[in-house]
C-alpha positions as a Markdown table, in Angstrom:
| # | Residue | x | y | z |
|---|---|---|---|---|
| 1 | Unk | 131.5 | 8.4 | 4.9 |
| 2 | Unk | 134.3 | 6.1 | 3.8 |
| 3 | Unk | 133.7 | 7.5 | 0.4 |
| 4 | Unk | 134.6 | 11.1 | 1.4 |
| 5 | Unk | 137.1 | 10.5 | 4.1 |
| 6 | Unk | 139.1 | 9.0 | 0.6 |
| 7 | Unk | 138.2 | 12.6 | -1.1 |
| 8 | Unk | 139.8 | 14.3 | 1.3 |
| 9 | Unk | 142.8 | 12.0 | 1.8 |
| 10 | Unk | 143.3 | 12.7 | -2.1 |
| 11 | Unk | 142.5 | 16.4 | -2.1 |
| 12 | Unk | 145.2 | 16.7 | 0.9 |
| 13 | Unk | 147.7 | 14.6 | -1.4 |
| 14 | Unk | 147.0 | 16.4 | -4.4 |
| 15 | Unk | 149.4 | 19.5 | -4.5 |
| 16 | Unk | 152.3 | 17.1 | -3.1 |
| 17 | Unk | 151.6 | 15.3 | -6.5 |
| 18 | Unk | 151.8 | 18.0 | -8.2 |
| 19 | Unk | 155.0 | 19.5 | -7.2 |
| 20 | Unk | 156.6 | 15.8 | -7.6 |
| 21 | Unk | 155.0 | 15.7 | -11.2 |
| 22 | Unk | 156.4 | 19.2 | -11.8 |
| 23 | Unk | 160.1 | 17.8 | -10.4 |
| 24 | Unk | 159.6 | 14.6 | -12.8 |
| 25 | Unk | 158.8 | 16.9 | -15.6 |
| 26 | Unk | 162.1 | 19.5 | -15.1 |
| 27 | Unk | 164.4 | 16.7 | -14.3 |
| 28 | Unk | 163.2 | 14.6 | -17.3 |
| 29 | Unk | 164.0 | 18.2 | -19.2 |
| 30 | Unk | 166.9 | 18.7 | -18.1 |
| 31 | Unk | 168.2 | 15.1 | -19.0 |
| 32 | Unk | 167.3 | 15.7 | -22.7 |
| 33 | Unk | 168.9 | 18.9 | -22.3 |
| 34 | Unk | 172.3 | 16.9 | -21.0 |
| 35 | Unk | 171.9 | 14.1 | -23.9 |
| 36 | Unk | 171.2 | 16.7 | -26.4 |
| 37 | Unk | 173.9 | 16.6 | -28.9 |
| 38 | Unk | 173.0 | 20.3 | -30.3 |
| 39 | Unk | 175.4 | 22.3 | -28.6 |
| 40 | Unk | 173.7 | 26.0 | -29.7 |
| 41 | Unk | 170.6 | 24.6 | -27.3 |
| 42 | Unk | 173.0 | 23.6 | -24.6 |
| 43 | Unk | 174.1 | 26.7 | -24.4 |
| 44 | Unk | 171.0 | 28.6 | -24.7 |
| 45 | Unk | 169.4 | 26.4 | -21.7 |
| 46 | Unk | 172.6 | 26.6 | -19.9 |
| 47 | Unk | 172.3 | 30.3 | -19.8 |
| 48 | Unk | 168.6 | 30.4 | -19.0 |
| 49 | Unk | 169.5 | 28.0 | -16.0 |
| 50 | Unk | 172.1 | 30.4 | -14.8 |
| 51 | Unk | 169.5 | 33.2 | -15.0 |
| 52 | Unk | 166.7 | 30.9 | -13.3 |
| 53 | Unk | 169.4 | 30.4 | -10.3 |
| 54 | Unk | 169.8 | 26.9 | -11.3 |
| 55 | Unk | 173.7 | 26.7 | -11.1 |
| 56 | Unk | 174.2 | 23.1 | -10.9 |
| 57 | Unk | 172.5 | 22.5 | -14.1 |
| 58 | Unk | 174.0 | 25.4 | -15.7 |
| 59 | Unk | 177.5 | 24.4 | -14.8 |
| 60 | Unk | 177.4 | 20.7 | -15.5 |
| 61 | Unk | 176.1 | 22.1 | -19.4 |
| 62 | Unk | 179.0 | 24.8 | -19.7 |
| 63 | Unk | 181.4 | 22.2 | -18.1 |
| 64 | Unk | 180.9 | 20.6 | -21.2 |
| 65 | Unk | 181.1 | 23.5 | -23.4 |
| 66 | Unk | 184.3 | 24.7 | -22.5 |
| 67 | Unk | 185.9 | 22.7 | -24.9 |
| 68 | Unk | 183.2 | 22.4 | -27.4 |
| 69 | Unk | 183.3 | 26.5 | -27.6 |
| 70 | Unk | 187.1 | 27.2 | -27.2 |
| 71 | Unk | 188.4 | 29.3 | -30.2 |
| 72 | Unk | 185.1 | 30.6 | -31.2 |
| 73 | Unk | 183.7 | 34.2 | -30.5 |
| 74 | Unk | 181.5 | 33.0 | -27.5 |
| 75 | Unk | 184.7 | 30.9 | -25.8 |
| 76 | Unk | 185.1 | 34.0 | -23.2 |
| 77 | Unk | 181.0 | 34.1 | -22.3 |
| 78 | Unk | 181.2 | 30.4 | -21.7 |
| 79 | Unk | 184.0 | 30.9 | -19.5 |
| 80 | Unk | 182.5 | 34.1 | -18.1 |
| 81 | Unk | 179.5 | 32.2 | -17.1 |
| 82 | Unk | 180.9 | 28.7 | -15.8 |
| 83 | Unk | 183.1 | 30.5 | -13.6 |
| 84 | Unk | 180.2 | 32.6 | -12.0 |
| 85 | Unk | 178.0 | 29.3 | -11.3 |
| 86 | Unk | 181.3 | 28.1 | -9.7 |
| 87 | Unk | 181.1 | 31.8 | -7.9 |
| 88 | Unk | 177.2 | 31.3 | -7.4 |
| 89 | Unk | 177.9 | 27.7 | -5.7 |
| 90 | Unk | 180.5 | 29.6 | -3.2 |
| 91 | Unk | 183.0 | 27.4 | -4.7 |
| 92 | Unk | 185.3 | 30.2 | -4.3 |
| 93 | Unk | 188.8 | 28.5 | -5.3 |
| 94 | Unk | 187.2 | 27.1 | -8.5 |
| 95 | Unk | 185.4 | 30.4 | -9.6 |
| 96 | Unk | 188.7 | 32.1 | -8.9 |
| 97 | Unk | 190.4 | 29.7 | -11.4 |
| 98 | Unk | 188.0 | 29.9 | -14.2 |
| 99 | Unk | 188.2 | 33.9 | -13.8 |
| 100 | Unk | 191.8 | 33.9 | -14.0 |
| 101 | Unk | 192.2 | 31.6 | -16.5 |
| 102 | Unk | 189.6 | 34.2 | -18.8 |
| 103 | Unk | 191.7 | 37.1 | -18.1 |
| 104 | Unk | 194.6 | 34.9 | -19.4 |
| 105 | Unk | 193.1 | 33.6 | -22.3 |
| 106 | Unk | 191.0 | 36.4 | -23.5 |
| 107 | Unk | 192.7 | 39.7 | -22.2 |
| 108 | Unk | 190.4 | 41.8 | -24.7 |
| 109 | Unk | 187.1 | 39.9 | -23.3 |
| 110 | Unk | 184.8 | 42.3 | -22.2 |
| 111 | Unk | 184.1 | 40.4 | -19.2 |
| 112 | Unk | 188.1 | 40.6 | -18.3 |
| 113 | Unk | 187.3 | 43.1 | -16.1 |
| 114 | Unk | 185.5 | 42.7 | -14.0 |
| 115 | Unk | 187.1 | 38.8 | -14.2 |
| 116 | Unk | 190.6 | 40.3 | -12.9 |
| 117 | Unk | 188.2 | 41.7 | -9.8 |
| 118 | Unk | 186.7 | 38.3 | -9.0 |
| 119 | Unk | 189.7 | 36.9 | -9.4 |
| 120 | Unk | 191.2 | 38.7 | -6.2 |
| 121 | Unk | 187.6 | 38.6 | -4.6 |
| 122 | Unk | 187.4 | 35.0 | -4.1 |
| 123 | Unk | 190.8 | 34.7 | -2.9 |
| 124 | Unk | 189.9 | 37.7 | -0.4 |
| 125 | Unk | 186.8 | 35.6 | 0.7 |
| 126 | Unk | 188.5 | 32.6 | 1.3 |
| 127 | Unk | 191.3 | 34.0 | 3.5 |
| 128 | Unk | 191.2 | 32.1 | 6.8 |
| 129 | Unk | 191.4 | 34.0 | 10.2 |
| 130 | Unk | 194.4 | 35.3 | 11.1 |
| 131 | Unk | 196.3 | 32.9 | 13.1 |
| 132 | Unk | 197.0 | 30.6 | 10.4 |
| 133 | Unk | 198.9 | 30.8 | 7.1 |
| 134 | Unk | 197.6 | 33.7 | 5.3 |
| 135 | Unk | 199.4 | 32.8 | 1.5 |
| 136 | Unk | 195.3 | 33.1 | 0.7 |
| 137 | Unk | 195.3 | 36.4 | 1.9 |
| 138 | Unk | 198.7 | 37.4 | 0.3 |
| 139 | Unk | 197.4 | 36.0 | -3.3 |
| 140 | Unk | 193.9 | 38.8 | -2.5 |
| 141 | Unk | 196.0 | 41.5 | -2.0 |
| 142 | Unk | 198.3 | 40.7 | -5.3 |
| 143 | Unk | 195.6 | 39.7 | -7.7 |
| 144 | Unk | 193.6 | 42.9 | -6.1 |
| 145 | Unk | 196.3 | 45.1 | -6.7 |
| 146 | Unk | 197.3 | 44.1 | -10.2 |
| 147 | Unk | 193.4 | 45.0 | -10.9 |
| 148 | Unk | 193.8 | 48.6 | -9.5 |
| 149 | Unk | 197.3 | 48.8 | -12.2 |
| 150 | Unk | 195.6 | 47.6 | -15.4 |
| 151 | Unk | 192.1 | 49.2 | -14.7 |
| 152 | Unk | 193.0 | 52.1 | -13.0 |
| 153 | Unk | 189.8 | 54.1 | -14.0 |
| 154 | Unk | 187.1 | 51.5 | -13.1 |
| 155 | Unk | 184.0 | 51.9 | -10.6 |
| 156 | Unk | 185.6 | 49.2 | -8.8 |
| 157 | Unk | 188.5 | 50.8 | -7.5 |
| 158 | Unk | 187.4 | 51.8 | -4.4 |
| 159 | Unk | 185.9 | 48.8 | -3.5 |
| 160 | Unk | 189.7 | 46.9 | -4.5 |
| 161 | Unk | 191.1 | 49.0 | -2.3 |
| 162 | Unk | 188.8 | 49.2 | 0.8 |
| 163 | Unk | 188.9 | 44.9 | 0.2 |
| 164 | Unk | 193.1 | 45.7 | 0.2 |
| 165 | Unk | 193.3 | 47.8 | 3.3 |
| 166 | Unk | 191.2 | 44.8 | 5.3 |
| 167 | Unk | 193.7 | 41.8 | 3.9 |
| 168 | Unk | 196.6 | 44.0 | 5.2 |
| 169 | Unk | 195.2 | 44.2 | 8.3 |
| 170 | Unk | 195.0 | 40.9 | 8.7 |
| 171 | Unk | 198.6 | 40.4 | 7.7 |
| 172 | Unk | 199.5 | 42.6 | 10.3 |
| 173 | Unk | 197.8 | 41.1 | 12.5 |
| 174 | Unk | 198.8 | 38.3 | 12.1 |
| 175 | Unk | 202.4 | 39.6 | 12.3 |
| 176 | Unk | 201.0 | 41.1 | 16.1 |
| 177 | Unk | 200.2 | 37.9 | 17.1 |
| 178 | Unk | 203.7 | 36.4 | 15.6 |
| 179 | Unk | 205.4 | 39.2 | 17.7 |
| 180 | Unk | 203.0 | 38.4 | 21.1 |
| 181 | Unk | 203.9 | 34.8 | 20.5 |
| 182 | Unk | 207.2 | 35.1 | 20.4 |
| 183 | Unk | 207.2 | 37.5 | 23.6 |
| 184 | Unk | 204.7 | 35.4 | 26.0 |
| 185 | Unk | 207.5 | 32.7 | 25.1 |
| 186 | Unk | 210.5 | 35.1 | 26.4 |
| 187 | Unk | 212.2 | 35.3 | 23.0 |
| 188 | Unk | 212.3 | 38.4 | 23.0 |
| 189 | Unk | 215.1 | 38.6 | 19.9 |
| 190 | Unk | 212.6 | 37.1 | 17.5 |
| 191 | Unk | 210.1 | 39.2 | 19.0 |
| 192 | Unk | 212.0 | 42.5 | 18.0 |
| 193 | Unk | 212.2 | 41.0 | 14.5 |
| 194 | Unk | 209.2 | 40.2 | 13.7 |
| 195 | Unk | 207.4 | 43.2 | 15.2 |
| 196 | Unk | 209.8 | 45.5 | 13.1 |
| 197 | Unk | 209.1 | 43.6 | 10.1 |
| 198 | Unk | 205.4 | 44.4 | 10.9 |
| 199 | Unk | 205.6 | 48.2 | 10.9 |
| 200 | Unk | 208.2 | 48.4 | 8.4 |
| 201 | Unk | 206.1 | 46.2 | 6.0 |
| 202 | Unk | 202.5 | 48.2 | 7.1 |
| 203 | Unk | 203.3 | 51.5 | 8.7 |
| 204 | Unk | 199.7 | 52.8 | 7.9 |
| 205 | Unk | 198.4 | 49.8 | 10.3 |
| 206 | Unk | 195.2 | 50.8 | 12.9 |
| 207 | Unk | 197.8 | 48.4 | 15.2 |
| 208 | Unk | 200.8 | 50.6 | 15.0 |
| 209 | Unk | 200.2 | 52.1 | 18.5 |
| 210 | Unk | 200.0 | 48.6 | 19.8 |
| 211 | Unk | 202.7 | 47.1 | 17.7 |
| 212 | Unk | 205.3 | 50.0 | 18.9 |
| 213 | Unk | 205.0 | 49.7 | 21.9 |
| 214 | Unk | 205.3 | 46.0 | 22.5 |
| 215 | Unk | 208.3 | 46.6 | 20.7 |
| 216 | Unk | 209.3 | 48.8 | 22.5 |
| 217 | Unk | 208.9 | 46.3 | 25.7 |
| 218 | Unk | 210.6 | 43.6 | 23.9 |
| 219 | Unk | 213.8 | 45.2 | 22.7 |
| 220 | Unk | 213.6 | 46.6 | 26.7 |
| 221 | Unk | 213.5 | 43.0 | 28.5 |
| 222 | Unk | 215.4 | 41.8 | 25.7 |
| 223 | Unk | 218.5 | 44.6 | 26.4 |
| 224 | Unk | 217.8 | 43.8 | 30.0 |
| 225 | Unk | 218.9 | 39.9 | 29.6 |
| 226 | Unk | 221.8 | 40.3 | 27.4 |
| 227 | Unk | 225.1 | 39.5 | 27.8 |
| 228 | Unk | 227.4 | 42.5 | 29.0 |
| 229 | Unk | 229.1 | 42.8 | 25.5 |
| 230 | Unk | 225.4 | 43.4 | 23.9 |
| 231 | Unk | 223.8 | 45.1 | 27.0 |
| 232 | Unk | 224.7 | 48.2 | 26.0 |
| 233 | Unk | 224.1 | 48.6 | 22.4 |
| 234 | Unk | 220.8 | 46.9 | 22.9 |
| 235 | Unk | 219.9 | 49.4 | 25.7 |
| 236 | Unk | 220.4 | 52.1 | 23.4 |
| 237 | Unk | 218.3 | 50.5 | 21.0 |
| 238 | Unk | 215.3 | 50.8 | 23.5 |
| 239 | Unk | 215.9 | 54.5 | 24.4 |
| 240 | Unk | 215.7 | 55.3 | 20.7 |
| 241 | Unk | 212.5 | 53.2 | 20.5 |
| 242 | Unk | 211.2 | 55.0 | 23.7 |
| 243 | Unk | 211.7 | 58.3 | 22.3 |
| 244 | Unk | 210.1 | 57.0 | 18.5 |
| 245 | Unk | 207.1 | 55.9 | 20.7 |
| 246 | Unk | 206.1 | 58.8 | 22.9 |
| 247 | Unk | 207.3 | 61.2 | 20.1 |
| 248 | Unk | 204.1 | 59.7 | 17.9 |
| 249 | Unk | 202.0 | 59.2 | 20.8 |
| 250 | Unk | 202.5 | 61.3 | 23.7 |
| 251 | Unk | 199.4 | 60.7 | 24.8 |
| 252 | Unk | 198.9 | 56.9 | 24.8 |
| 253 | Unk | 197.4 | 54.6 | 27.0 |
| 254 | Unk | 200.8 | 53.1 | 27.8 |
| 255 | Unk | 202.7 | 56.3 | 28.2 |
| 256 | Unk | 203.0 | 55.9 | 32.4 |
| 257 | Unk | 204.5 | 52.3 | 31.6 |
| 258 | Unk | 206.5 | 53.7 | 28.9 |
| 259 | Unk | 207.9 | 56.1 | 31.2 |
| 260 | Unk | 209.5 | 52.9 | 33.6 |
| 261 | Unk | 211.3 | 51.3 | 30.5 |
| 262 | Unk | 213.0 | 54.6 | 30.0 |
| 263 | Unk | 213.4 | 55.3 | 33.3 |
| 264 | Unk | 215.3 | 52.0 | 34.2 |
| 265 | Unk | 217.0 | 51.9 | 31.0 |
| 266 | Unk | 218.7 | 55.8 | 31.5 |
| 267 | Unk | 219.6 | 54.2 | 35.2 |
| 268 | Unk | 221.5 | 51.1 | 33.0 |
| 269 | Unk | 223.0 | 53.5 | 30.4 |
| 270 | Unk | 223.8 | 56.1 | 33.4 |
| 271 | Unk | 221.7 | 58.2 | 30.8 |
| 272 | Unk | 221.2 | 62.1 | 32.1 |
| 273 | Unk | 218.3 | 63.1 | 29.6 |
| 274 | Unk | 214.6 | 64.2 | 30.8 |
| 275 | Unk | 212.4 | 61.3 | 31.4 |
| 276 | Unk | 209.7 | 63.5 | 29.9 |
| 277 | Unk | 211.2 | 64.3 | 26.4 |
């Protein structure tokens, strides 16, 4: 009995074995691989561990190869492939450096293409949310948009500038919440700047109805607590941005409220026009 309870015990611990003798084995592999001092191997097995999804081996190998291929015909690929196992490990800021610095280096590469993409693509997937500083963002949208002016006819285009359209968003968004910041706080002067700034810098935004009229409420209360000397112009200021508003859309949500600014600002201005121009 004790003789078979210690064959199963061992059958049971077999396959664990196994997989630790097969993890002995590819580590004691890739160690000769890393002492090796014949480069052409490195980079054979560094390329089969990229291929194989092993990206920390592959990168530690073509670390090393950088400088051990730079000025030869294959200094690009090494490049080209480092960066992508820097890409693979989501280490987004380092892939995007190694990309750029191919498309640099090696503008006739033929991976400098798609490169200049990846270069914008890791800075668009490492733009932070939009309440906090978006120079991330702004460096997606540049290095996104120089793509689109030196590869005009690639089969990335549209993808550059759907990835585009969603940084600017954000921008503007974050300009929204600039402007709402600025307003909740009753400085209403900033307000007006900012939110101007916003539409004037991304008048195709989804948040131009909203942006409008919240300007459009700002430069009101902010006309409303002005000095005499300023009342006026500013109240005129806020008629205009009343008639912009309901001009572009006469049938928004905030029409009825819309309506009261005007109204209250023609009483002010001793304004004759139709409240429902």
């Amino acid at each position: 009995m004790y003789i078979c309870a210690m064959l199963m015990k061992m059958r049971n611990f077999a396959p664990i074995a196994l997989v630790f003798l097969l993890l002995f084995s590819s580590c004691s592999d890739y160690n000769k691989v890393v002492k090796s001092t014949d480069f052409e191997f490195k980079y054979k097995k560094s390329l089969e561990y990229y291929e194989g999804g092993e990206y920390v081996k592959a990168s530690t190998l073509l670390k090393e190869l950088l400088n051990v291929f730079r000025g030869t015909s294959r200094a690009d690929k090494v490049y080209y492939y480092y960066a992508k196992s820097q890409f693979a490990m989501k280490d987004n800021l380092m892939a995007g450096h190694y990309f750029k610095t191919l498309v640099k280096e090696f503008p006739r590469s033929e991976f400098a293409e798609e490169s200049q993409f990846m270069v914008g693509y890791c800075f668009y997937l490492d733009s932070p949310s939009p309440r906090l500083d978006q120079q991330v963002t702004q460096n997606a949208i540049d290095a996104l948009q120089l793509f689109i002016n030196v590869y005009p006819k690639s089969t990335r285009i549209e993808e550059a500038n759907r990835l585009i359209i969603e940084l600017r968003d954000k921008l503007v968004y974050k300009s929204y919440l600039s402007g709402k910041l600025y307003y909740d706080l009753k400085n209403y002067k900033a307000a007006v700047v900012a939110l101007t700034s916003s539409l004037k810098d991304f008048p195709d935004t989804k948040y131009r109805e909203e942006l409008m009229f919240m300007l459009l409420k700002a430069k009101f209360l902010l006309a409303t607590k002005s000095i005499e000397e300023k009342k006026h112009e500013r109240l005129s200021s806020a008629l205009d941005e009343y008639f912009t508003f309901v001009d572009e859309y006469p049938d928004s949500k905030h029409r009825k409220e819309a309506e009261k600014y005007h109204t209250t600002t023609a009483k002010l201005l001793n304004y004759k026009g139709d409240s429902n121009l």
